[in-house]
DOLO-426756 format. One record per residue (C-alpha): residue number from 0; residue in three letters; x, y, z. Coordinates in steps of 0.1 Angstrom, whole numbers, plus 2048, in hexadecimal, padded with zeros to 3 digits. Layout:
! DOLO-426756
[NUM,"ALA",[X,Y,Z]]
...
! end
This chain:
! DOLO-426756
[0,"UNK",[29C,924,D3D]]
[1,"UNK",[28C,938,D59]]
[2,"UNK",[27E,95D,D4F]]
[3,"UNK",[28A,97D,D61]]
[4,"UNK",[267,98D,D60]]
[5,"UNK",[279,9AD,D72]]
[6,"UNK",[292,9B3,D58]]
[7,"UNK",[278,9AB,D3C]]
[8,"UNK",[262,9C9,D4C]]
[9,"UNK",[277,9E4,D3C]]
[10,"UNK",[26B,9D4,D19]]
[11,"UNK",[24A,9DC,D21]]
[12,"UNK",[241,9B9,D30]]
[13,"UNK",[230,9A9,D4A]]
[14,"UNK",[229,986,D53]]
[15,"UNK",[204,97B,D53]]
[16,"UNK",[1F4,965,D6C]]
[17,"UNK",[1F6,946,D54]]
[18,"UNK",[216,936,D51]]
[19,"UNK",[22A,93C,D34]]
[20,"UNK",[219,95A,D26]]
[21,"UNK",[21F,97F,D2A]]
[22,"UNK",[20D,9A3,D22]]
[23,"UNK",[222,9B7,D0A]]
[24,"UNK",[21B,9DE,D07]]
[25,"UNK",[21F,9F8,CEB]]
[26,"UNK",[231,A15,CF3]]
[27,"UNK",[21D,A34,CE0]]
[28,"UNK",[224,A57,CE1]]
[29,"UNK",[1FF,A65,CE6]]
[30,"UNK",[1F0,A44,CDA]]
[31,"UNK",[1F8,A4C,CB5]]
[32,"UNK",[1FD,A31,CA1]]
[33,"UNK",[1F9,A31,C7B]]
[34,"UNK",[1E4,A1C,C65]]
[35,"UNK",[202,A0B,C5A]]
[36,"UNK",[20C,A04,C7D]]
[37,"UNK",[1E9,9F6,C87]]
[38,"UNK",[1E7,9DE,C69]]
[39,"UNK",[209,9D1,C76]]
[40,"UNK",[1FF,9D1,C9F]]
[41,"UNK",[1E3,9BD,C91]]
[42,"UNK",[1F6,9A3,C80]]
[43,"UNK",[20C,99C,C9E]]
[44,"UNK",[1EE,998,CB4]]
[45,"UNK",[1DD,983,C9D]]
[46,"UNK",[201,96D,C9A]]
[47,"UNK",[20B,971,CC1]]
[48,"UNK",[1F0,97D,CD8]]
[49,"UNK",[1D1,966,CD5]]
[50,"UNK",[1C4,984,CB9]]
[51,"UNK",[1BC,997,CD7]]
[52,"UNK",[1C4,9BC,CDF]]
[53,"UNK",[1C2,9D3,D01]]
[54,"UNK",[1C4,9FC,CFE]]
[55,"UNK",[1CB,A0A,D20]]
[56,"UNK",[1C1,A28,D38]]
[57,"UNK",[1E7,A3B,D29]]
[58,"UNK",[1DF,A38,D02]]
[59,"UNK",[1F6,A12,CFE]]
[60,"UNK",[1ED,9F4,CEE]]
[61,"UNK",[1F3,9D3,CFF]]
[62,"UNK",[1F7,9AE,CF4]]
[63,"UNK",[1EF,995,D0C]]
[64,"UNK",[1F5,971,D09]]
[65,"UNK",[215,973,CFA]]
[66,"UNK",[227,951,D02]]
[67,"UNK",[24C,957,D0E]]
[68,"UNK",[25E,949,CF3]]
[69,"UNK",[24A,963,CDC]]
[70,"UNK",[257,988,CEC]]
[71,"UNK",[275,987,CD4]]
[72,"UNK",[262,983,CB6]]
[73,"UNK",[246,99A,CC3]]
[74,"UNK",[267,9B6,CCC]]
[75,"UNK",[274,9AE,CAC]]
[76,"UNK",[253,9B8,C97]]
[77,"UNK",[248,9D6,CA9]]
[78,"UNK",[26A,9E4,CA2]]
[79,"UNK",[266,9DF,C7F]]
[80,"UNK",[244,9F4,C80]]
[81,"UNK",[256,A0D,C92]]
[82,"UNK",[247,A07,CB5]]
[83,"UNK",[25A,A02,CD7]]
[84,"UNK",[24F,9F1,CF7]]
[85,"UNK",[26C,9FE,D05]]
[86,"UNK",[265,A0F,D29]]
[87,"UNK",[23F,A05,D23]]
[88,"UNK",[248,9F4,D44]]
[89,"UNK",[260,9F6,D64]]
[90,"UNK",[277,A11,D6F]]
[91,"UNK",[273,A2B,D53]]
[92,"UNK",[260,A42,D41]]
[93,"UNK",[241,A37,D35]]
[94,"UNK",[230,A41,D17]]
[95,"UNK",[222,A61,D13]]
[96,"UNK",[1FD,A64,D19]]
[97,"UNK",[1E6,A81,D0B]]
[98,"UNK",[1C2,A8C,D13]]
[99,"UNK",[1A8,A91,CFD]]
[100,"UNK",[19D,A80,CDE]]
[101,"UNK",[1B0,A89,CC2]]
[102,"UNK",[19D,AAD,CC4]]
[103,"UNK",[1A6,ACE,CC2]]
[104,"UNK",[1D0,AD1,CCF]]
[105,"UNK",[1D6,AB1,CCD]]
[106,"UNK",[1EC,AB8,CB3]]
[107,"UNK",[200,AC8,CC7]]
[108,"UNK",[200,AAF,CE2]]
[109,"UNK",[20A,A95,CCB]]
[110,"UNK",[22A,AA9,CC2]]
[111,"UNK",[235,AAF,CE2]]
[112,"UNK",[22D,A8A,CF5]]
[113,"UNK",[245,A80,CD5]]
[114,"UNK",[261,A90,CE0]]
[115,"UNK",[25C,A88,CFC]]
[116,"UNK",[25E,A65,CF6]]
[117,"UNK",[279,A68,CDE]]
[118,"UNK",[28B,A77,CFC]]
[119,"UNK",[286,A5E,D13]]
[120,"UNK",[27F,A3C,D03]]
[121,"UNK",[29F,A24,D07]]
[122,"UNK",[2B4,A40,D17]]
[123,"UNK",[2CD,A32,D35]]
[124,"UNK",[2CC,A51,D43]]
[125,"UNK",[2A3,A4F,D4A]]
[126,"UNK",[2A0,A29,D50]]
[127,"UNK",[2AB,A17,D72]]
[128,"UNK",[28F,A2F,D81]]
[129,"UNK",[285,A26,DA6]]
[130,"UNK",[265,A22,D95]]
[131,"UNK",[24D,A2A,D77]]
[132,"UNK",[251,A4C,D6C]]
[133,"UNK",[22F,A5C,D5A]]
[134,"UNK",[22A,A79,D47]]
[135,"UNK",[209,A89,D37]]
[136,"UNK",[201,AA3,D21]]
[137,"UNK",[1DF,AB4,D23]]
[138,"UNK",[1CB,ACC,D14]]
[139,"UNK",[1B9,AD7,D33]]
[140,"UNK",[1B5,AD5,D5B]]
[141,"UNK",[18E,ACA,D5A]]
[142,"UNK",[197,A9F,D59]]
[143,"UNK",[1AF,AA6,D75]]
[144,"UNK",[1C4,A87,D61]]
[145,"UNK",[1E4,AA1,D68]]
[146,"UNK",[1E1,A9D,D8A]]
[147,"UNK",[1EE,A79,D8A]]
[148,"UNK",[20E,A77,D78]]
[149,"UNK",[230,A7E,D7F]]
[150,"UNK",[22E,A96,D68]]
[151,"UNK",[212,AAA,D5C]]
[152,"UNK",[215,AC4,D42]]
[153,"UNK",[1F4,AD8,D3A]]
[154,"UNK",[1F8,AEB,D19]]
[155,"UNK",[1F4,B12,D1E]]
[156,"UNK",[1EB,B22,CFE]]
[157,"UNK",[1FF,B3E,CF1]]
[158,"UNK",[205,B51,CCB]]
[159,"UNK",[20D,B45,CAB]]
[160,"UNK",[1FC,B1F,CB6]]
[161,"UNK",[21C,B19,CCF]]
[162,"UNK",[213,B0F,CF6]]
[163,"UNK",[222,B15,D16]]
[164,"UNK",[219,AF9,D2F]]
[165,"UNK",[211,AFC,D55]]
[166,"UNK",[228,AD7,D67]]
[167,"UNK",[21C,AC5,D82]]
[168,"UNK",[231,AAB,D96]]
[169,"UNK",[22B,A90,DB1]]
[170,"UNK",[20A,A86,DAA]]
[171,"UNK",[1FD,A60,DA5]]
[172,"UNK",[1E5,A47,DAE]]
[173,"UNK",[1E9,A22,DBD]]
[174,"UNK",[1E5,A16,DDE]]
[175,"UNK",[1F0,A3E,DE8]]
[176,"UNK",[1DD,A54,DD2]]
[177,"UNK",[1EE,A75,DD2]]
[178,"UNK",[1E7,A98,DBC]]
[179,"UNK",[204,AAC,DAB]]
[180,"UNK",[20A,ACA,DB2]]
[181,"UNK",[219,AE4,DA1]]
[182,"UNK",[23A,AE9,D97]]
[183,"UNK",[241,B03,D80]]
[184,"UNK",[227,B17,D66]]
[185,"UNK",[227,B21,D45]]
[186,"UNK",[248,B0E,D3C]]
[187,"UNK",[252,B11,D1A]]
[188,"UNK",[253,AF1,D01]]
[189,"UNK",[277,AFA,CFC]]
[190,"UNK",[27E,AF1,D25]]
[191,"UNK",[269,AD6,D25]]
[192,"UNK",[27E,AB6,D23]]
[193,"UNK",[29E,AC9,D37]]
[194,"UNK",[285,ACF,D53]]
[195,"UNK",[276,AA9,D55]]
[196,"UNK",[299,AA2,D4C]]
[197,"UNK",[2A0,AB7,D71]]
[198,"UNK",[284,AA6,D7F]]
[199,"UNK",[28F,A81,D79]]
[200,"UNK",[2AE,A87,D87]]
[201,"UNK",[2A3,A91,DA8]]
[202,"UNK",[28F,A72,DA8]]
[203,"UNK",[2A9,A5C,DA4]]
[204,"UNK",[2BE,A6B,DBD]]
[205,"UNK",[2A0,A6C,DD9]]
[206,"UNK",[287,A51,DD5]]
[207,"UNK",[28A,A2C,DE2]]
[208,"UNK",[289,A12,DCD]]
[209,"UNK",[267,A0B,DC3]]
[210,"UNK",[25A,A2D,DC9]]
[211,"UNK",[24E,A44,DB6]]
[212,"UNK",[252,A69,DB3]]
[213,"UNK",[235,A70,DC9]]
[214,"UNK",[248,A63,DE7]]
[215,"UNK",[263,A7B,DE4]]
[216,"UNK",[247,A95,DE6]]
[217,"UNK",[23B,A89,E05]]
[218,"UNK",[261,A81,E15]]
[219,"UNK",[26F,AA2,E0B]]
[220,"UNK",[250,AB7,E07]]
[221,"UNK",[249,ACF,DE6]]
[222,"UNK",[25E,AEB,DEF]]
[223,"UNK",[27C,ADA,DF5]]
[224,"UNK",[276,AC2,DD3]]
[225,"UNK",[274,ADF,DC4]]
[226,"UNK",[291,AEE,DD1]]
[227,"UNK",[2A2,AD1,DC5]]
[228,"UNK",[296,AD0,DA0]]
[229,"UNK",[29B,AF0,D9C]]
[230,"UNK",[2C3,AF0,DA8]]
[231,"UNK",[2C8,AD1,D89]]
[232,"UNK",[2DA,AE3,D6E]]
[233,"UNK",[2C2,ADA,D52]]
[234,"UNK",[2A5,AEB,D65]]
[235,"UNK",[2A7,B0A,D56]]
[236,"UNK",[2B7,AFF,D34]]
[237,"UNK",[29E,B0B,D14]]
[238,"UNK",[2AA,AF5,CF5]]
[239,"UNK",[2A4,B00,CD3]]
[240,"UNK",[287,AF7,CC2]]
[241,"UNK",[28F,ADA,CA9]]
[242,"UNK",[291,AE1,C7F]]
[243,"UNK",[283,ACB,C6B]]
[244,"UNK",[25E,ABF,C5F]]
[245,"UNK",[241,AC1,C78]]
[246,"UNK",[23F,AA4,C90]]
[247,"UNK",[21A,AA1,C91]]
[248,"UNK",[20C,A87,C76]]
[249,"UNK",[1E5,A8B,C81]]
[250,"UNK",[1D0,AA3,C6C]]
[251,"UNK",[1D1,AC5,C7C]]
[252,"UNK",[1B4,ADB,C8B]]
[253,"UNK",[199,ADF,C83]]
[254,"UNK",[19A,ABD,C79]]
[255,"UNK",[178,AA9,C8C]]
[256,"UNK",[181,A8B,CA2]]
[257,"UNK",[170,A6B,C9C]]
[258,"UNK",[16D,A51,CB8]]
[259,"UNK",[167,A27,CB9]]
[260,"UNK",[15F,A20,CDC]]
[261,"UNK",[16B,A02,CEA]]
[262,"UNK",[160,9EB,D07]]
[263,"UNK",[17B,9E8,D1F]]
[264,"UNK",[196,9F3,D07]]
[265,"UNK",[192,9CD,CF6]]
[266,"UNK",[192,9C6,CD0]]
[267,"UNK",[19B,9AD,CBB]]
[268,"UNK",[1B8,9AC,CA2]]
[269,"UNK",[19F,9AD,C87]]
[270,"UNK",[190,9CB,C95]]
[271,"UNK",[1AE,9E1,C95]]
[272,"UNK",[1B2,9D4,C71]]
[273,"UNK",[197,9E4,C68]]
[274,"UNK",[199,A01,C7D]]
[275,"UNK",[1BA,A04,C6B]]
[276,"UNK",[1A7,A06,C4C]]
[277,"UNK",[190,A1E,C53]]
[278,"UNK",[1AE,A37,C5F]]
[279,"UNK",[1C5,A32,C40]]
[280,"UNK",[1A1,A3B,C29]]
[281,"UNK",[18E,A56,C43]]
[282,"UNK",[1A8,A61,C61]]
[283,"UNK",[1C8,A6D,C48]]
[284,"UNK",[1D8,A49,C55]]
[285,"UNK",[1DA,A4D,C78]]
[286,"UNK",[1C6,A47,C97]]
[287,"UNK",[1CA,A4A,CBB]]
[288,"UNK",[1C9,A3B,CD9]]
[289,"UNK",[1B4,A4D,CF3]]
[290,"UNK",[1B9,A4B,D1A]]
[291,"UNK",[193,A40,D1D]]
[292,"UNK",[1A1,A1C,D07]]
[293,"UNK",[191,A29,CEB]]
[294,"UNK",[1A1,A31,CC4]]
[295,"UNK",[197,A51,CB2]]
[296,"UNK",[19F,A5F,C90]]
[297,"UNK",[1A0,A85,C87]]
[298,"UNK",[18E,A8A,C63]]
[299,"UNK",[19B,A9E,C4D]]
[300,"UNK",[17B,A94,C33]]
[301,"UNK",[158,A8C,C33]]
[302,"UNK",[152,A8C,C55]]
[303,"UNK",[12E,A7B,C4C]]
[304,"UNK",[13D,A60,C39]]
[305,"UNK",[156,A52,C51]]
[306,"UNK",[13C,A58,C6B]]
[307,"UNK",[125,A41,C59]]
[308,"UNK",[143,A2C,C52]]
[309,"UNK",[14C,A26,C79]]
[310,"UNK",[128,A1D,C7E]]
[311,"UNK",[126,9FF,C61]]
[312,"UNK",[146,9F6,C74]]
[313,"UNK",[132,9F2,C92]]
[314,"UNK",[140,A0F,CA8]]
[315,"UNK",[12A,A2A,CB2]]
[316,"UNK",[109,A18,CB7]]
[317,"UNK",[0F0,A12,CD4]]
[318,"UNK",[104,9F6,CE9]]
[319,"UNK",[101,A02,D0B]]
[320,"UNK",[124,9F2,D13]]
[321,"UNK",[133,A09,CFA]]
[322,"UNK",[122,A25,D02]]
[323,"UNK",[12B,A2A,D27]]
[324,"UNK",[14D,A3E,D2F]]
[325,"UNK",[15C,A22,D43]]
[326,"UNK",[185,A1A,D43]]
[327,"UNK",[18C,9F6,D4F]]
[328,"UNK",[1A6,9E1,D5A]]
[329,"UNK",[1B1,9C0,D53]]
[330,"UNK",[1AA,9B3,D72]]
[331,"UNK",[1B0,98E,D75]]
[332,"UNK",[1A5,989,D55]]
[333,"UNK",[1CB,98D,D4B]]
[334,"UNK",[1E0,9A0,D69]]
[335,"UNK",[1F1,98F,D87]]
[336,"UNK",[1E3,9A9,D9C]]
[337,"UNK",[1C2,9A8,D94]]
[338,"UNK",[1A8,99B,DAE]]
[339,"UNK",[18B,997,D99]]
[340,"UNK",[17E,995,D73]]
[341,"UNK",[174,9C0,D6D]]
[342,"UNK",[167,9B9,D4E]]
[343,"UNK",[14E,9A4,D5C]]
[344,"UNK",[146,9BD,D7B]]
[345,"UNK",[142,9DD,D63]]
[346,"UNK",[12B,9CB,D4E]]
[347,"UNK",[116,9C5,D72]]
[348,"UNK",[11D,9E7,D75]]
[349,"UNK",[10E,9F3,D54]]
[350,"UNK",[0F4,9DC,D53]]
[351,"UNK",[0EB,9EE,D78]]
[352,"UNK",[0EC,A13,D67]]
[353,"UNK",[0CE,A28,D65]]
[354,"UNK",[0CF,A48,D4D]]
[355,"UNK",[0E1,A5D,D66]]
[356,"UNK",[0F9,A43,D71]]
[357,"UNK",[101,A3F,D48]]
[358,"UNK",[10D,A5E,D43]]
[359,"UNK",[126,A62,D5E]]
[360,"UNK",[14F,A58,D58]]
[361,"UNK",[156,A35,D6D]]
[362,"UNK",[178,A20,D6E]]
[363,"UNK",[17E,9FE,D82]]
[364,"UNK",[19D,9EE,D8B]]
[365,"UNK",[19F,9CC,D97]]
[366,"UNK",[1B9,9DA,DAF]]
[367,"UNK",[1C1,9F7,DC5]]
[368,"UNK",[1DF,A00,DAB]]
[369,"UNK",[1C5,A13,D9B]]
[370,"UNK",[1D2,A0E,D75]]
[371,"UNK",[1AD,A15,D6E]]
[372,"UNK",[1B1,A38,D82]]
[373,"UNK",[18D,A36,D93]]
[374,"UNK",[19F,A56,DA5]]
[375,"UNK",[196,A69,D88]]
[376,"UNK",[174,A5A,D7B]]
[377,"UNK",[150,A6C,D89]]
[378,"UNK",[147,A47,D98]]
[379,"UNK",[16A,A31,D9D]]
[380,"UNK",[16A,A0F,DA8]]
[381,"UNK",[18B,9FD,DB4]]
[382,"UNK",[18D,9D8,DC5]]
[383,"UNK",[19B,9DB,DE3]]
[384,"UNK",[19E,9B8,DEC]]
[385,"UNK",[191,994,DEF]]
[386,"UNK",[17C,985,E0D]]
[387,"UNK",[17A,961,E0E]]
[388,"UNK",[15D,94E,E14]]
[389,"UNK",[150,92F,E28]]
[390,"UNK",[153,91A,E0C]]
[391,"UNK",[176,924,E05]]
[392,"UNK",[16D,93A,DE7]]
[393,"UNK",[177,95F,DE6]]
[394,"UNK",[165,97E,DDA]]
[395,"UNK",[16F,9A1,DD4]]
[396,"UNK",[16A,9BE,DE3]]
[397,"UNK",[165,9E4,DD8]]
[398,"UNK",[170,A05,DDF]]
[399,"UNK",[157,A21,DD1]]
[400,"UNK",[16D,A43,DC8]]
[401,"UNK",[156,A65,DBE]]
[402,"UNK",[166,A7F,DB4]]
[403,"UNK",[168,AA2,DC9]]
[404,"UNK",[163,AC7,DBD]]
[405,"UNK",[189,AC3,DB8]]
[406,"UNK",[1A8,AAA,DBC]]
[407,"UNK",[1A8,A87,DB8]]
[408,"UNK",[187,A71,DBD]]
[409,"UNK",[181,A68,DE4]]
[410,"UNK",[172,A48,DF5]]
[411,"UNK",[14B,A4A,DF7]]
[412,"UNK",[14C,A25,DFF]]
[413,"UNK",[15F,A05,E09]]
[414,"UNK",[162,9E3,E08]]
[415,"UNK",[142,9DB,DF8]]
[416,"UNK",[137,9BD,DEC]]
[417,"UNK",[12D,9B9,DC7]]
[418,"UNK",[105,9C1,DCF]]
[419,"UNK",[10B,9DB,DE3]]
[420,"UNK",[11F,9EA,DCA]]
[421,"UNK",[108,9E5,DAE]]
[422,"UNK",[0E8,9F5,DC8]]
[423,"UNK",[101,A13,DC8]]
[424,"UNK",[101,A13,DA2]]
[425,"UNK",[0DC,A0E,DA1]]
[426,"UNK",[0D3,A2D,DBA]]
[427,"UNK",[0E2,A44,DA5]]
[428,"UNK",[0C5,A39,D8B]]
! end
């Protein structure tokens, strides 16, 4: 039977380069998942996925090398964890990414990117989307990580521990990066969903198939969008806030975050096992996710102990691959669209590094899609294509992004080769 990859995407699937297999993603509202949850995504990789996991660049968890005749059962025991892949993929919302690391509001964060999701997740009002639909939730300006989403809501601080939140629209990266800008500020959490709610719908009605929402800001221009959103009846609606027990499950502040860095976002089923572990004895049973494919725990303890805990784990040590902030693609390591292995070029990369080049932020993606978002990285490396050789073979070639004062990381160079790439990496000592 032949497989309709586009109508699988909805489920949070993609087909791999390798016949017969597939990536599946987790759909997690801030990358929370509890320990309970992570013993259970461990057994299915371990049963499914060649034992092998992938955290991306917006707080999900990924199997690859899930044969085809496997989704079902995969679908089938995530839902009986309490997890959905649904709109991890295609026309939809995606999940709902935070900043930080677990740290001080991300409590807050947590409660409103699950609402959020709750909102949105297998509703046939919000799927059918021209394209992917993103939203973020952020703490502060300073990462610029706002700037790229569809929506971006940065959390204004106000009495009593409540938040008000400045949304920005249109922004994204890809082949056309492009910056948000503004919509409205200081929106209440009670408007929030009724206003993305009034921002979907204009982006359903305007964009083209396969566009996103930062192509109706360039067709129609920002006044006139939002002129538009504004006019939707939900725009100004403020809905009650909802009764019931809190929906944040971490620790609260002042509780210290924890972090196990990972290379690449990779670990094995056995080390989320164990990880798992750790959070159900030292994190109050939950971990998270983190935009930089990392997992932290918030410890409500002895923050010695679990630190010394982490470390006989193996996280937290010397390893130089650990201890750079880089975010990394697949590549062609497992995506269609990769053009070359960027596991194996950031460890070039790293291995390059002098002190000062060590503690900048980098990202590679084996594409220009930018799922890496080298845009928003100090030193950001994208492929941006393949030149063959004379004896047939093909090799890659870079883009170099630094960022500016402000706005989204610019060109410094192009189309280098590997070595010129890594001399760039070795001048900045």
């Amino acid at each position: 039977m032949t497989t309709d990859w586009q109508a699988l995407r909805i489920e949070g699937i993609y087909r791999q380069p390798h016949e017969g297999f597939a990536m599946q993603r987790i759909k997690l509202p801030a990358g929370l998942l509890s320990a309970e949850q992570a013993h259970g995504v461990a057994a299915i990789a371990g049963e499914f996925a060649r034992s092998e996991l992938h955290l991306t660049t917006r707080g999900s968890i990924e199997f690859h090398w899930v044969s085809t005749e496997n989704l079902g059962k995969v679908k089938s025991r995530l839902a009986a964890l309490g997890l959905t892949s649904r709109g991890a993929c295609g026309g939809a919302v995606r999940g709902v990414t935070c900043a930080g690391r677990g740290g001080v509001g991300f409590p807050l964060m947590e409660t409103v990117a699950r609402r959020l999701q709750q909102q949105f997740t297998g509703n046939p009002r919000f799927e059918r989307l021209p394209k992917k639909f993103k939203i973020g939730i952020f703490t502060q300006e300073c990462d610029r990580s706002h700037l790229i989403q569809d929506v971006g809501l940065v959390a204004k601080p106000g009495d009593q521990g409540s938040s008000n939140y400045d949304v920005w629209i249109g922004g994204g990266l890809g082949r056309e990066p492009q910056a948000g800008f503004l919509l409205e500020e200081r929106v209440t959490q009670g408007r929030l969903i009724p206003l993305i709610e009034a921002v979907l719908q204009v982006y359903g009605a305007h964009a083209a198939a396969g566009k996103r929402l930062k192509h109706v800001v360039r067709e129609l221009g920002e006044e006139r969008l939002r002129e538009l959103i504004m006019a939707e009846p939900s725009a100004t609606e403020e809905l009650s806030p909802p009764a019931g027990l809190p929906d944040s499950f971490l620790p609260g502040d002042p509780a210290p975050a924890l972090e196990a860095p990972l290379f690449a976002g990779e670990l094995s089923a056995d080390t989320l096992a164990r990880l798992a572990e750790f959070s159900r004895i030292h994190g109050g049973g939950w971990m998270v996710v983190t935009p930089d494919q990392n997992i932290t725990f918030r410890i409500p303890g002895d923050v010695e102990a679990a630190s010394q805990e982490l470390l006989r784990l193996g996280f937290g040590g010397m390893e130089k691959e650990e201890q750079v902030s880089f975010r990394i693609c697949p590549g062609s390591h497992e995506c269609r669209m990769g053009l070359t292995p960027t596991r194996d070029v950031a460890r070039q990369v790293i291995a390059a590094m002098g002190t000062v080049a060590g503690a900048l932020r980098w990202a590679i993606s084996g594409c220009l899609n930018s799922c890496a978002q080298p845009q928003l990285a100090d030193q950001g490396i994208a492929v941006s294509g393949l030149v063959k050789g004379d004896d047939g073979s093909r090799s890659p070639r870079f883009d170099l992004y630094r960022l500016p004062s402000e706005g989204l990381g610019l060109p410094a160079a192009r189309n280098l080769t590997l070595e010129e790439l890594l001399a760039q990496v070795r001048e900045l000592g």
